[in-house]
C-alpha positions as CSV (number, residue, x, y, z in Angstrom):
1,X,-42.0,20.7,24.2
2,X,-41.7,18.1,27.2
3,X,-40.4,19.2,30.9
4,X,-37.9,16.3,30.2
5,X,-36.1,16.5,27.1
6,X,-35.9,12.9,25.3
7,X,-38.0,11.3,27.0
8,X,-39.2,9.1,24.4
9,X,-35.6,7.6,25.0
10,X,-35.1,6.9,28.6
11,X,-32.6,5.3,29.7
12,X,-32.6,4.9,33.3
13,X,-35.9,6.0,35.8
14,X,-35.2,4.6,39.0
15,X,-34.9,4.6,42.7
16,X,-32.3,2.5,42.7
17,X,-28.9,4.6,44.2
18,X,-26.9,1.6,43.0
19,X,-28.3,2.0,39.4
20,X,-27.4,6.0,39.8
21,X,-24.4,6.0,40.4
22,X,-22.9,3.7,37.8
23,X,-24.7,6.0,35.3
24,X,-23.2,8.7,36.7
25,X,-20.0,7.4,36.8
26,X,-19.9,5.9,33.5
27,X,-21.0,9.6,32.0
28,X,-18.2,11.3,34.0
29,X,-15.5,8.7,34.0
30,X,-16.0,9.3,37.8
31,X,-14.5,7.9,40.3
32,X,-15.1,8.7,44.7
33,X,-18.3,9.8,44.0
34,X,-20.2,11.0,47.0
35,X,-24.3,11.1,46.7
36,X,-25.4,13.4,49.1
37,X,-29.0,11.6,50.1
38,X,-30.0,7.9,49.3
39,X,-33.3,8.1,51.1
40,X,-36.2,9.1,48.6
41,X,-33.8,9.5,45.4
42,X,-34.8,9.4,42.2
43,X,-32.7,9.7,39.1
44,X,-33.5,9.9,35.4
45,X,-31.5,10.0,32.4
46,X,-32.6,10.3,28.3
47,X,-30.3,9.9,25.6
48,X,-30.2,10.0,22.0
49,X,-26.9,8.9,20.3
50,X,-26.0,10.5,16.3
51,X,-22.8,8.6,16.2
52,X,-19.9,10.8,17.2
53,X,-22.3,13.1,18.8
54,X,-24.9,12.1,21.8
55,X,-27.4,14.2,23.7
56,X,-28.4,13.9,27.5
57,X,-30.7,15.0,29.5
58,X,-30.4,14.3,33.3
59,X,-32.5,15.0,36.4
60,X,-31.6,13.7,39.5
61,X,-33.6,14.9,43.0
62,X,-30.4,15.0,45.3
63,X,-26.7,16.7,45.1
64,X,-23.8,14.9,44.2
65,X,-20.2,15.4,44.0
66,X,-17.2,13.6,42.5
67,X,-13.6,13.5,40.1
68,X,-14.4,12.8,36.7
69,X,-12.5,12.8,33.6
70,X,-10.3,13.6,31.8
71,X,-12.3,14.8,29.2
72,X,-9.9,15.5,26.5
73,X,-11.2,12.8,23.9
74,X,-14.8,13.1,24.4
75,X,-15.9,17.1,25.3
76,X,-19.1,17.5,27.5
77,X,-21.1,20.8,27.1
78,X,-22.9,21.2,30.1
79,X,-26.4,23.3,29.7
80,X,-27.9,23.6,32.9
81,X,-32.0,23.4,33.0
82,X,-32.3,23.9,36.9
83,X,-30.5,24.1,40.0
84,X,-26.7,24.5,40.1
85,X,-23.1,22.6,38.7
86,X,-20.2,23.7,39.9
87,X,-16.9,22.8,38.4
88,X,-13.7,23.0,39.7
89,X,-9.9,22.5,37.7
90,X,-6.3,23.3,38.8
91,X,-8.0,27.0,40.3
92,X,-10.2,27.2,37.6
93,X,-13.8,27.2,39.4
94,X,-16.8,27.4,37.3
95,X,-20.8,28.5,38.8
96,X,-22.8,26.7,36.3
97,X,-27.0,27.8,36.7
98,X,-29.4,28.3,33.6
99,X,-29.5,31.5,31.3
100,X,-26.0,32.5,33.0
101,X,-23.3,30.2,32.8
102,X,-22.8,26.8,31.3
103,X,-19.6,24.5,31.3
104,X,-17.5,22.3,28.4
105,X,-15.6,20.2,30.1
106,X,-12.6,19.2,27.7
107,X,-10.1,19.8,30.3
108,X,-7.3,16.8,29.4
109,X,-6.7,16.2,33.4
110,X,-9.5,15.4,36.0
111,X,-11.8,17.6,37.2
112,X,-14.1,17.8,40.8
113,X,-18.0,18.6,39.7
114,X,-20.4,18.9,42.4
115,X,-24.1,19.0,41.6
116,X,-26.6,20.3,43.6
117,X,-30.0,19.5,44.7
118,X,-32.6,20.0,41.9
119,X,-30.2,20.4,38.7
120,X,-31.3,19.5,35.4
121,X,-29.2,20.0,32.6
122,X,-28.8,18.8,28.9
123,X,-25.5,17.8,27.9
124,X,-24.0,17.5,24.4
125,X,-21.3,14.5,24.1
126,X,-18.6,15.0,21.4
127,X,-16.1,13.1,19.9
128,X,-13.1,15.5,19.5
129,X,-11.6,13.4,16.6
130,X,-15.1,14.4,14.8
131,X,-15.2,18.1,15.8
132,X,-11.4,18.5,14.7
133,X,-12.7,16.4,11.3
134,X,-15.6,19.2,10.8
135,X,-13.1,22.4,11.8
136,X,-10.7,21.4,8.8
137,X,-13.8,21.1,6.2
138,X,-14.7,24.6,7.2
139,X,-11.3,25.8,7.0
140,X,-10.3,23.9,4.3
141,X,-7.2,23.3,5.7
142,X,-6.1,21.4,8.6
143,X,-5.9,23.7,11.9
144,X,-3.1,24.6,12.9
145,X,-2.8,23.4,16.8
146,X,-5.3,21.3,18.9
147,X,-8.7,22.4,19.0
148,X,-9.6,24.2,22.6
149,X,-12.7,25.8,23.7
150,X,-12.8,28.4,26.8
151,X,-14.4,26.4,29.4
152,X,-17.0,29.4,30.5
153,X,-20.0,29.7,28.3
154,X,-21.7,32.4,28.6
155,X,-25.5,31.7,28.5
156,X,-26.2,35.2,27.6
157,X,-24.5,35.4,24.2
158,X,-26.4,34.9,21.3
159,X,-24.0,31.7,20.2
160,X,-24.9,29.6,23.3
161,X,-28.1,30.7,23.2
162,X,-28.7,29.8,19.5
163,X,-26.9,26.7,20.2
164,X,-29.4,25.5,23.8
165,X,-32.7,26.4,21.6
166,X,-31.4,23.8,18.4
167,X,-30.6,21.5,21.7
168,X,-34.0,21.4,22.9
169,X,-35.6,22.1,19.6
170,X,-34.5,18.3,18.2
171,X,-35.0,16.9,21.6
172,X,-39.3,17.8,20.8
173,X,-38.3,16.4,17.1
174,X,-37.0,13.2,18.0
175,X,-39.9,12.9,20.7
176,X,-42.7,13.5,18.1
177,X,-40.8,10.9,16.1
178,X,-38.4,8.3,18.1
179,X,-38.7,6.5,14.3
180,X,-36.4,9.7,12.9
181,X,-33.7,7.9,14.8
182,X,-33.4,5.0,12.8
183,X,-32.9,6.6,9.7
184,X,-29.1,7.4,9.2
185,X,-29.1,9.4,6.9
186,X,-31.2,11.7,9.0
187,X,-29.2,11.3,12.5
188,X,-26.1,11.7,10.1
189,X,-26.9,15.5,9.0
190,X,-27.9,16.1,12.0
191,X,-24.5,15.1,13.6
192,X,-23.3,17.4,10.7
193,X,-25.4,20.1,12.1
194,X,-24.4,19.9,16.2
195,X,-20.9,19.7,15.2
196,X,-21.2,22.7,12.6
197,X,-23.2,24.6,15.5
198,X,-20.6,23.6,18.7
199,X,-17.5,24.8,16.2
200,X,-19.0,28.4,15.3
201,X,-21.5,28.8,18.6
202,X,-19.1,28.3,21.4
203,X,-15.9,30.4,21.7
204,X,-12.4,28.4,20.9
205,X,-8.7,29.3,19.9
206,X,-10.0,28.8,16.2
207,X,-12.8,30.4,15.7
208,X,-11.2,33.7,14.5
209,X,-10.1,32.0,11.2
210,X,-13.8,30.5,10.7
211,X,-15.3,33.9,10.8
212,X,-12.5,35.6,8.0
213,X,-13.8,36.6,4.3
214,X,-13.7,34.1,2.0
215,X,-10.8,34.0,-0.7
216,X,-11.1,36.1,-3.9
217,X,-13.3,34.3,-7.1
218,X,-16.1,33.3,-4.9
219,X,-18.4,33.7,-8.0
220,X,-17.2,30.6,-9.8
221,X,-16.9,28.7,-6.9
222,X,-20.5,29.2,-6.1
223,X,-21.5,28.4,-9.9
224,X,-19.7,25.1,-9.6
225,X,-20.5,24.0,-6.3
226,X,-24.6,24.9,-7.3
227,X,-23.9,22.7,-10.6
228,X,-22.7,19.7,-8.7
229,X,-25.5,20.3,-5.9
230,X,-27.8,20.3,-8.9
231,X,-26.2,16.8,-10.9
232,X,-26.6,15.3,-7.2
233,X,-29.8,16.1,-5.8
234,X,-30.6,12.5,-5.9
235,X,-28.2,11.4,-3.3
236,X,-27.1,12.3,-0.1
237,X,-24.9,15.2,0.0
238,X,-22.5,16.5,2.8
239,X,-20.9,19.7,3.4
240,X,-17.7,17.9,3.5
241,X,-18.2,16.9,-0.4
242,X,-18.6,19.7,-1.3
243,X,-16.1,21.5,0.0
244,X,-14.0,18.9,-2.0
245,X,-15.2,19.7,-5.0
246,X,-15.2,23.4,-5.2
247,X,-11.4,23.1,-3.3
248,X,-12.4,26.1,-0.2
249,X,-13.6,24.8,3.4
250,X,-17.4,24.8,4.1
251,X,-17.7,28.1,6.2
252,X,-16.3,29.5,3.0
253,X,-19.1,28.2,1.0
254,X,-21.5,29.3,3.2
255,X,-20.7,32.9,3.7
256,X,-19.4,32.9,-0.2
257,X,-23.4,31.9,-1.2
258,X,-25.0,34.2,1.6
259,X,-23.0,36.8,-0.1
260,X,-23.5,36.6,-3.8
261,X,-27.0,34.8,-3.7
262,X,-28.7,35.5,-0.4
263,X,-29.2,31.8,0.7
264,X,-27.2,28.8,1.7
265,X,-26.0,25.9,-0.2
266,X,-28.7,23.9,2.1
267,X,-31.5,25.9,0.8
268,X,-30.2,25.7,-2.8
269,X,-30.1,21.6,-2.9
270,X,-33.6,21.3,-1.4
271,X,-35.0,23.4,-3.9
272,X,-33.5,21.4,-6.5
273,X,-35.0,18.8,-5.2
274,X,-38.4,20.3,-4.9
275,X,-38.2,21.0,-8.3
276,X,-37.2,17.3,-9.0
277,X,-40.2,15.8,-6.7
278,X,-42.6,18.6,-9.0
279,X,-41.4,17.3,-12.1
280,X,-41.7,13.6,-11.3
281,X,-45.3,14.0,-9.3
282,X,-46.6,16.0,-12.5
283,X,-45.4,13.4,-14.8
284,X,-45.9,10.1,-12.5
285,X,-47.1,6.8,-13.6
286,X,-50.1,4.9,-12.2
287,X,-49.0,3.7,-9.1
288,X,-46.1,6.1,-8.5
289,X,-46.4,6.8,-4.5
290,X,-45.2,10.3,-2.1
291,X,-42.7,8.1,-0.4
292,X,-40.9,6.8,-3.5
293,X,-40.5,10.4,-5.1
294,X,-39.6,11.4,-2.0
295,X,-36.7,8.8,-1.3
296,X,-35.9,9.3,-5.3
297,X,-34.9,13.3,-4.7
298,X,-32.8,13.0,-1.8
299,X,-35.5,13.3,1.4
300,X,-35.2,10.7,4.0
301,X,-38.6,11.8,5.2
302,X,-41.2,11.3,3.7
303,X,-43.1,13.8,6.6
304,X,-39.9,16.2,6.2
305,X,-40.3,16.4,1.9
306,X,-44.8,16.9,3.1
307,X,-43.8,19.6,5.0
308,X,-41.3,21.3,2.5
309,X,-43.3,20.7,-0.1
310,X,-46.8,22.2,0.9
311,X,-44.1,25.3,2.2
312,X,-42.6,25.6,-1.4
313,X,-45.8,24.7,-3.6
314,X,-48.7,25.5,-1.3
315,X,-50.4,22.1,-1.7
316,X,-49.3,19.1,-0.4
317,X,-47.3,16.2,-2.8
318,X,-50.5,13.9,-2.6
319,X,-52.6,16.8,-4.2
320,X,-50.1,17.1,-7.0
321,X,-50.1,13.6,-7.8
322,X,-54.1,13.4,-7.9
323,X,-53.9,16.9,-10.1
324,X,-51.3,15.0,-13.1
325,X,-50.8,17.1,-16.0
326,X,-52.5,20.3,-14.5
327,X,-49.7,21.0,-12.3
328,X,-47.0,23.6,-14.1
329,X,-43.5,22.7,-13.9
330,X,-41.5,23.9,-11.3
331,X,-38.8,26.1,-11.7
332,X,-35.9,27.5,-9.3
333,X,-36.6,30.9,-8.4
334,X,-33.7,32.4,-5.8
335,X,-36.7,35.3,-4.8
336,X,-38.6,32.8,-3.2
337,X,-36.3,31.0,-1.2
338,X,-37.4,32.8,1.7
C-alpha cells in the first residue's frame, strides 16, 4: 500500500501557495482562507472520481484555517491519516486525529475548519441525492425525513473502521491498476459499494430501520431473486434491480440470503457466472479467448474473472481452455462458497 493514497492519480504536487489555495478552496467551498506558512510549502492532492462518489487524499506541510461550506448537497467524510482537523459549527466543535475521531461534514450552514501542521487525511465526497437514492433501495421504501448523519465518527467502532480499511484498500487497487478506472461498469459497483458502506458504517437518523428483520416469506423471495440472478448472469446487475424484482429493499435481501443460505446475493451471481465461464471454456471453439468468456459472463475484468476463477476452480481460465473436453462441468455448490 503507498504512504499516499492515489497516487497514481495526482492532481496537484506543487509549491505553488497560489495553486494551494484554490484547491483548497474549491474542495471546501471556502472562502477567508488563512495559510499559516507560505515559505517552504508543499501541497499534494490525489483523486479518483466514481461518479456521484469521489475519493481524496490530501497532504499538505503547513496549517491552515478557513469557512467552508455548506455542505448539505455534497457530504465530506473526513478520515484523518496524520496530524489534526479541527471543526467547529454553531458550538459544535469537533477534534479530528487518526484512530480516534473523524468528521462528516454535511452541516447545511458554514462551518470554520482549521488544519494543522502535518495532517493527512482521506476524504470521501458524496452526492446526497445518490446516498438518499441507495437508502430507499435498501429500505424499499422511501425514508421517511432527510437523511442525517451524526457529525462525530468514532474511529474506534468497528463501522468506521471497516469503512477507512475499504477506503485505503481500493486506493492500493486503483494504484496497481489506474486502467480499472476507465471501465464503468467497474467504478459503477464500486460507487454502489461506498454508498452501501457510508449508509450502514456510519451512524445516521435512519439506520435503525436498515438493521430491522426482514418481512415474513423471505424463502420465496430469495428463490426468485436467485432465479433472476441466474437468467441474468450475462449482464450487469445492480442491487437496485433487484430489489425491484423481488418487491423488498436491498438490506432485506441481504440479510434475507445470509439467513436462509449463508451467502450474499453477490456471491451467488458470481458463482453463476463461474459456472457459465466453466461451461463455455470446456466447450470453446478454436479461437475462443479468456477475455471474451470473461466479458460474455458478466466480469469487466478480465484480471478480476483470473483471480476468481483460479479461487473457485484451482487452475486458472487459460489452463481450462488448453485442457477442452477434460474439464468436468461445473456445478453450483452453496458449501463451497466460502
Amino acid at each position: 500500500m503507498h504512504d499516499r493514497p492515489l497516487s497514481s492519480f495526482n492532481k496537484i504536487d506543487t509549491d505553488n501557495v497560489d495553486t494551494i489555495r484554490e484547491s483548497i478552496v474549491r474542495s471546501y467551498c471556502g472562502t477567508e482562507i488563512d495559510i499559516d506558512r507560505k515559505d517552504g510549502i508543499h501541497g499534494i492532492h490525489n483523486c479518483i472520481e466514481l461518479g456521484c462518489v469521489a475519493i481524496h487524499y490530501g497532504d499538505l506541510n503547513t496549517g491552515f484555517s478557513l469557512c467552508g461550506g455548506p455542505f448539505w448537497q455534497m457530504p465530506i467524510l473526513h478520515l484523518p491519516l496524520a496530524g489534526q482537523l479541527v471543526v467547529q459549527s454553531r458550538g459544535t466543535r469537533l477534534v479530528c486525529s487518526p484512530g480516534t475521531r473523524g468528521a462528516l461534514l454535511g452541516f447545511p450552514h458554514p462551518v470554520s475548519i482549521s488544519q494543522h501542521l502535518g495532517y493527512r487525511a482521506l476524504r470521501l465526497h458524496i452526492r446526497r441525492h445518490a446516498l438518499e437514492d441507495a437508502l430507499a433501495r435498501m429500505l424499499g421504501v422511501p425514508p421517511r425525513g432527510p437523511l442525517r448523519f451524526l457529525p462525530a465518527v468514532d474511529l474506534c467502532a468497528a463501522g468506521p473502521r471497516h469503512l477507512l480499511a475499504m477506503l485505503l484498500r481500493l486506493a492500493d487497487l486503483f494504484d496497481h491498476d489506474p486502467a480499472m478506472l476507465l471501465q464503468p461498469f467497474l467504478t459503477e459497483r464500486y460507487a454502489d459499494l461506498l454508498l452501501a458502506a457510508a449508509l450502514t458504517c456510519l451512524p445516521h437518523n435512519h439506520l435503525p430501520l436498515l438493521d430491522a428483520d426482514p418481512p415474513p416469506g423471505v424463502p420465496k423471495v430469495v428463490r426468485l431473486a436467485e432465479e433472476y440472478l441466474e437468467a441474468n448472469a450475462d449482464k450487469p446487475v445492480r442491487m437496485g434491480d433487484l430489489a425491484r424484482v423481488v418487491g423488498m429493499g436491498t438490506r432485506s435481501i441481504q440479510l434475507a440470503f445470509q439467513r436462509h443460505r449463508g451467502y450474499s446475493p453477490s456471491h451467488f451471481l458470481r458463482e453463476c457466472r463461474l459456472g457459465r465461464a466453466r461451461r463455455m471454456l470446456v466447450q470453446a471453439a478454436p479461437g475462443t479467448t479468456v477475455l471474451a468468456v470473461a466479458l460474455a459472463c458478466g466480469f469487466g475484468s478480465q484480471s478480476h474473472f483470473t483471480l476468481c476463477y483460479r479461487r473457485r476452480f484451482g487452475e486458472t481460465p487459460s489452463e481450462t481452455l488448453r485442457a477442452g473436453a477434460g474439464a468436468p462441468p461445473a456445478l453450483f455448490v452453496p458449501a463451497s462458497l466460502f
